[in-house]
Each structure stands twice: as C-alpha cells, then as structure tokens.
C-alpha positions as MATLAB code, in Angstrom:
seq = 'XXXXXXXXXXXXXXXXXXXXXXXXXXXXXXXXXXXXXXXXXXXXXXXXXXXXXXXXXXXXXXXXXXXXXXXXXXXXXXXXXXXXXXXXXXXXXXXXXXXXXXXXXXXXXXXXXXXXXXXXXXXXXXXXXXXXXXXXXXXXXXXXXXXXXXXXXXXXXXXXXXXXXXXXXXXXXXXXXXXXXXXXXXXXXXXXXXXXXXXXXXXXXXXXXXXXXXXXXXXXXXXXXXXXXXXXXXXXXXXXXXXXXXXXXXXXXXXXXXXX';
ca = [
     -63.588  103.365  -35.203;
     -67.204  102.721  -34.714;
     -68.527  100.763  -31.351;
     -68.507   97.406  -32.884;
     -64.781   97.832  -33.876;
     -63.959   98.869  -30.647;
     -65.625   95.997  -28.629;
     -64.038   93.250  -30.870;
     -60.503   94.903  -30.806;
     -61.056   95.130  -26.951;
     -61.565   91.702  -26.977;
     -58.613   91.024  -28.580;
     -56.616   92.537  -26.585;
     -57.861   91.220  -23.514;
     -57.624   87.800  -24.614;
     -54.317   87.791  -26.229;
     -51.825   89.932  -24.037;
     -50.812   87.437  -21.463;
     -50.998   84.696  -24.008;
     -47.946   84.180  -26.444;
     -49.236   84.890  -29.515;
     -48.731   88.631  -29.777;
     -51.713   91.493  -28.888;
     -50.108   94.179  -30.916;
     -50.105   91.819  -33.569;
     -53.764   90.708  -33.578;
     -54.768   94.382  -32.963;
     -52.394   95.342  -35.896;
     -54.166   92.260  -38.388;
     -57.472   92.686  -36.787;
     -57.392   96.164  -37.516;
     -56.223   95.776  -41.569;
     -58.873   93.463  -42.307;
     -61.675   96.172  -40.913;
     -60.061   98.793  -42.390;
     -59.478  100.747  -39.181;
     -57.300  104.028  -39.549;
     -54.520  104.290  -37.416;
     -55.255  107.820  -36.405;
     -54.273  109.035  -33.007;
     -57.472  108.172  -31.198;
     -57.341  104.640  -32.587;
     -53.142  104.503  -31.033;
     -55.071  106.100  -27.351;
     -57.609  103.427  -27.453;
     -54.975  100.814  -28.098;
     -53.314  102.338  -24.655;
     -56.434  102.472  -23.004;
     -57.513   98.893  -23.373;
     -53.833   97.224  -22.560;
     -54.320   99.197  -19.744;
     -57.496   97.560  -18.975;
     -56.058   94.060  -19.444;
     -52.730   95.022  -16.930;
     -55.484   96.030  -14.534;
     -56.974   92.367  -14.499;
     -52.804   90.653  -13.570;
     -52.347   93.435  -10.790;
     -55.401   92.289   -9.243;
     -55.402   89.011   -9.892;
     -51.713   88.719   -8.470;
     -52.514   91.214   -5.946;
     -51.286   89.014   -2.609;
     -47.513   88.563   -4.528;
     -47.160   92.259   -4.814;
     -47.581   92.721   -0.786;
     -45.517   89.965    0.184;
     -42.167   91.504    0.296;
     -39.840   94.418   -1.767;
     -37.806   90.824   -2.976;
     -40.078   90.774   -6.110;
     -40.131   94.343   -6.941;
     -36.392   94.182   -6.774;
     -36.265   91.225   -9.581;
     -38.800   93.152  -11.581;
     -36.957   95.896  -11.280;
     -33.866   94.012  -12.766;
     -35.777   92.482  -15.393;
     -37.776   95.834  -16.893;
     -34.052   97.969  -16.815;
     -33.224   96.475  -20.254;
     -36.747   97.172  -21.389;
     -36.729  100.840  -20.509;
     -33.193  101.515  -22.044;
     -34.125   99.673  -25.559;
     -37.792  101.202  -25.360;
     -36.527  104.698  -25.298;
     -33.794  104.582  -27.796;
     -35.483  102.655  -30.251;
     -38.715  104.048  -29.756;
     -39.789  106.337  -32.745;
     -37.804  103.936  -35.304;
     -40.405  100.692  -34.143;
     -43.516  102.830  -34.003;
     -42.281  104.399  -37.340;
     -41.266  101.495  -39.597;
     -42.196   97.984  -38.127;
     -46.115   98.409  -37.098;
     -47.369   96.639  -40.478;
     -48.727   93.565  -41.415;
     -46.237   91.747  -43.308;
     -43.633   92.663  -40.158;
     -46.493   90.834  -37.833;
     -46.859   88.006  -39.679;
     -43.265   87.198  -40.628;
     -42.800   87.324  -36.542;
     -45.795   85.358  -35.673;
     -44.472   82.455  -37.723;
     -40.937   82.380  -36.617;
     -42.664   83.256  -32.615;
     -44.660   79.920  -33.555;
     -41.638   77.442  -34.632;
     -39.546   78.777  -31.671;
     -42.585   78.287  -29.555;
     -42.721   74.764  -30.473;
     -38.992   73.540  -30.535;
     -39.349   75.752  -26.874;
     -42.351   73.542  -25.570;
     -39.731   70.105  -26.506;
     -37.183   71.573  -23.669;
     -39.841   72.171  -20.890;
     -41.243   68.747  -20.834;
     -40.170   67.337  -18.055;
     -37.992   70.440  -16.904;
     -38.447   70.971  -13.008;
     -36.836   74.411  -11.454;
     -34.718   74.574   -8.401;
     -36.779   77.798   -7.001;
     -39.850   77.162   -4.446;
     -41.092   80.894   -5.392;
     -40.469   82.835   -8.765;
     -39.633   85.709   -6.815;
     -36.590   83.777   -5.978;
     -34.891   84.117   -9.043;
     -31.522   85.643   -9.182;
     -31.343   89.245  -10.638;
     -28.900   87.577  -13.400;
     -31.697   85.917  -14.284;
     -33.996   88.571  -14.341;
     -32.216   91.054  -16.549;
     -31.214   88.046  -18.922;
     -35.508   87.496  -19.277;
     -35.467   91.504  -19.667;
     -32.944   91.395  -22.346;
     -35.716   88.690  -23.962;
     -38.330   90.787  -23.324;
     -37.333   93.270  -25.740;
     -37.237   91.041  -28.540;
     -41.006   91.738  -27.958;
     -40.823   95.403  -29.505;
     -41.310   93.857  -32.844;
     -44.474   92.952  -33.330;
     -45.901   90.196  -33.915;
     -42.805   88.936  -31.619;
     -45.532   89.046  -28.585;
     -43.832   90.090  -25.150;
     -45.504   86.897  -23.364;
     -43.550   84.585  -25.503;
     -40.154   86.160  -25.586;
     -40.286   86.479  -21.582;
     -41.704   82.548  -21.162;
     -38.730   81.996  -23.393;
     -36.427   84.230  -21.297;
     -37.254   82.237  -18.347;
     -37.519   78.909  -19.832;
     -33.678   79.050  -20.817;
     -32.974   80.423  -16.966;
     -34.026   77.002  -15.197;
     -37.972   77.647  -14.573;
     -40.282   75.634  -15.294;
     -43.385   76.816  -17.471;
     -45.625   77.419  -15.055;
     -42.773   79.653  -13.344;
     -41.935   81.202  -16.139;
     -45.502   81.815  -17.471;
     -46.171   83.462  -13.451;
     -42.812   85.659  -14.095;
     -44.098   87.021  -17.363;
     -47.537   87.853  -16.115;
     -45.622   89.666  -12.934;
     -43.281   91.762  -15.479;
     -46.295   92.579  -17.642;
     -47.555   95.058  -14.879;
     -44.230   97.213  -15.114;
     -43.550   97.072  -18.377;
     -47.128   97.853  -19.755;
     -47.664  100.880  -17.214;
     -44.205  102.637  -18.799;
     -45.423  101.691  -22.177;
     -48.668  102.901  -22.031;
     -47.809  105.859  -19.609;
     -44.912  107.022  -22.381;
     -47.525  106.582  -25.501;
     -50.064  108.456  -23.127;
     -47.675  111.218  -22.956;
     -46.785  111.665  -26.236;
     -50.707  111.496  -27.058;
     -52.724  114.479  -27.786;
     -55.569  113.880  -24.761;
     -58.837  115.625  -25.945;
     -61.498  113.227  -26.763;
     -65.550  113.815  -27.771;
     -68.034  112.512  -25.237;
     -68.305  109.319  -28.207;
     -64.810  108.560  -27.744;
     -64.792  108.836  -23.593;
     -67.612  106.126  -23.829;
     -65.544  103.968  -25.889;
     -62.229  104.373  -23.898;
     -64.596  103.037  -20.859;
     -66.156  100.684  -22.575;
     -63.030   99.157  -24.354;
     -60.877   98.688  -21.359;
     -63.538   96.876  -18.943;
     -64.270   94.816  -21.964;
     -60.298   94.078  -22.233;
     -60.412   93.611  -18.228;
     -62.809   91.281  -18.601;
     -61.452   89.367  -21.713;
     -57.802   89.308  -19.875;
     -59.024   87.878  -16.698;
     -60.684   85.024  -17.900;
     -58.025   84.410  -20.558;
     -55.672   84.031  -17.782;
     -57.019   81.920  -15.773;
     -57.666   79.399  -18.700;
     -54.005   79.883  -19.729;
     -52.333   78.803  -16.634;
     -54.432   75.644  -16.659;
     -53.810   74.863  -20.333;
     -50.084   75.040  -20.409;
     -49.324   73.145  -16.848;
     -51.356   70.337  -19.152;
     -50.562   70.801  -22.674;
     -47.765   73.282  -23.041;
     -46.952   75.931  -25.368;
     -47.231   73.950  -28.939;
     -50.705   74.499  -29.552;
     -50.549   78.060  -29.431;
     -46.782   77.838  -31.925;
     -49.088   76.090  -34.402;
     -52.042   78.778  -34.290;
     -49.210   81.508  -34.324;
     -48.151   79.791  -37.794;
     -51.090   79.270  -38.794;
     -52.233   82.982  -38.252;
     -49.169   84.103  -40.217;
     -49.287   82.217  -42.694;
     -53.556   82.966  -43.459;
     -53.175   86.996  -43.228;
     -50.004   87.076  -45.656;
     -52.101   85.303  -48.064;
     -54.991   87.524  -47.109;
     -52.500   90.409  -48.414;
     -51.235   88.858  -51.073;
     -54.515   88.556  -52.280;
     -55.932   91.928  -51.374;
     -52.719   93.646  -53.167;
     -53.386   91.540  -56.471;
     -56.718   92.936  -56.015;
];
C-alpha cells in the first residue's frame, strides 16, 4: 500500500461509514481497482482508520453519552445480537464473502430496499421525544438488523436505519440510533480483528496508521454532519440509487477485467 493508496482509502472510509452505502464495501471495490493486496497490514490499516472514523461519532455525540446509563442500557440490548452472530460466524465471513462480486450483489439489493424504505418514512413521525427512549424490544430487534451488515456490501448504517425505521422512528431517529450503536459495535469489531492481528509494523507503516485514521476522522466528521442535514430533507433514495448504480458499474468493471 503506498501513501497515496492509503490517503484515498482513508477517505473512503471516513466518508462512507455512517452513511448507508457500505465502507467495507467501497474499501473492498476501491481496493480491486488499485490492485491493493489484502495482506495483513492492509486488514490493520482497515482497523485503524474505522477506528479513526468511530472516534469522530463519540465526540461528536459526546453530551448523549453523559446524560444517563438509560442509553448505554439500549445499546447494550441492541449490540448483544451483534456480538453472538460476530463470533460464531466470524472466520466463515472474513473467509468466503470479502470479494467483489459478494459487494456488489449487496450494494444493489441495499439500494432497492433503501428506496422502497425511504417510501415508508415520508411522513412517518415517532412517538419517542429522545432515541434513548426506545424500548429494549426495540433495540435488540435493530441489533438483529444490524447483523445483516456482516455481509458486505450490506453496509451496517443501512441495515440499522432500516432496523429502526420498521420500530416506529422516524429517520432522523433512526439515523441518530445508528450513529450511537456504531461506537459499540465498531470498538468490538476492530478490538477482536486487532487481536487476532500480528502488531509489528516498520516506522513507514506507523506513519500511515497515523496518517490514515486522522484523515478518516476528518472525512467522517464532516460526512456526518452533511448526512443528517441531507436526509431530514431528501431522505434515503438518493443514496439507494448511487448504491445501484455502484453495483451495477464495478460488476461490469469485472466482467470486463476477467474477459481481459
């Protein structure tokens, strides 16, 4: 991975994890078409810069994670089905569905549920005055959704926006309550790949680990904040059609390459 490669994957990463259109999948198609080797430093850097990007939602939602245990408790309820799934099914995902053609496949399907999704939250309105007053039935049923998300190209901000769409919130609430169970589930995640990583890097490789997750702190932040506006105004269909349209381009792409 040389330092360009690294800065635009960071970027990636940054600017796609909270959205609904699947990180792991861009990094996964971004990282084909530049012919990046998935060797273990490349899978630590991946860590690394989701890392980075979690970073920029636990300070950015700082103030809701010192108002009260009631929202740890939800979270709580909500990551339990993650954890369980994650662990069992763990080596069979890393092993056989990080490709391509697995990505793409989900990124379309992500994009027409996405879209037939964004029909029902129109003019939905929730009952709650705070998403941390969701009920924990609730919150396990978005954490059963959430680990759709462990195919990629599935993207885990789309199957928990889902999650809570079908559980009465609206999409602002339910786009808030993804962004909240992000910080949980992507610490495990990352902490479990960390573990099972083999942690002795050059001095080269230190400077990119830095320099990849501020970049994907930075990227993340700002993606955010543009996010929340954009869907209280316009909804999730835009980004169903650019999922489609993503698929459908990079299967070509392979197509093409593999007739080459």
């Amino acid at each position: 991975m040389t330092l360009f490669q690294s800065i635009i994957i960071a970027v990636i990463e940054g600017l796609t994890e909270f959205l609904p259109i699947s990180s792991t999948g861009h990094m996964i198609l971004a990282s084909a078409a530049m012919g990046i080797h998935d060797d273990e430093f490349v899978k630590t850097f991946e860590v690394f810069i989701q890392l980075g990007a979690i970073l920029a939602i636990a300070l950015m939602y700082i103030k809701r994670f010192f108002r009260g245990l009631k929202i740890y408790y939800k979270l709580l309820a909500a990551f339990i089905p993650t954890a369980i799934v994650g662990l069992l099914a763990y080596d069979f995902i890393k092993g056989y569905l990080f490709n391509p053609v697995v990505v793409s496949v989900s990124l379309i399907l992500g994009g027409v549920i996405l879209i037939l999704i964004d029909k029902k939250v129109v003019n939905q309105t929730s009952d709650l005055a705070e998403v941390e007053d969701i009920s924990y039935r609730s919150a396990f049923f978005i954490g059963l959704f959430q680990c759709l998300s462990m195919v990629p190209g599935t993207s885990r901000a789309a199957a928990t926006i889902i999650g809570g769409v079908f559980n009465g919130l609206d999409k602002k609430q339910a786009t808030e309550f993804s962004f909240l169970l992000a910080v949980p589930t992507m610490m495990a995640a990352g902490g479990y790949d960390l573990l099972k990583s083999e942690l002795s890097f050059t001095q080269e490789q230190i400077i990119l680990l830095a320099l990849g997750s501020g970049i994907a702190f930075i990227s993340a932040w700002f993606a955010v904040k543009l996010f929340l506006k954009f869907v209280s105004n316009h909804g999730f269909t835009a980004f169903g059609w650019y999922r489609i349209l993503l698929g459908i381009l990079f299967l070509i792409f392979m197509w093409g390459t593999d007739l080459g």
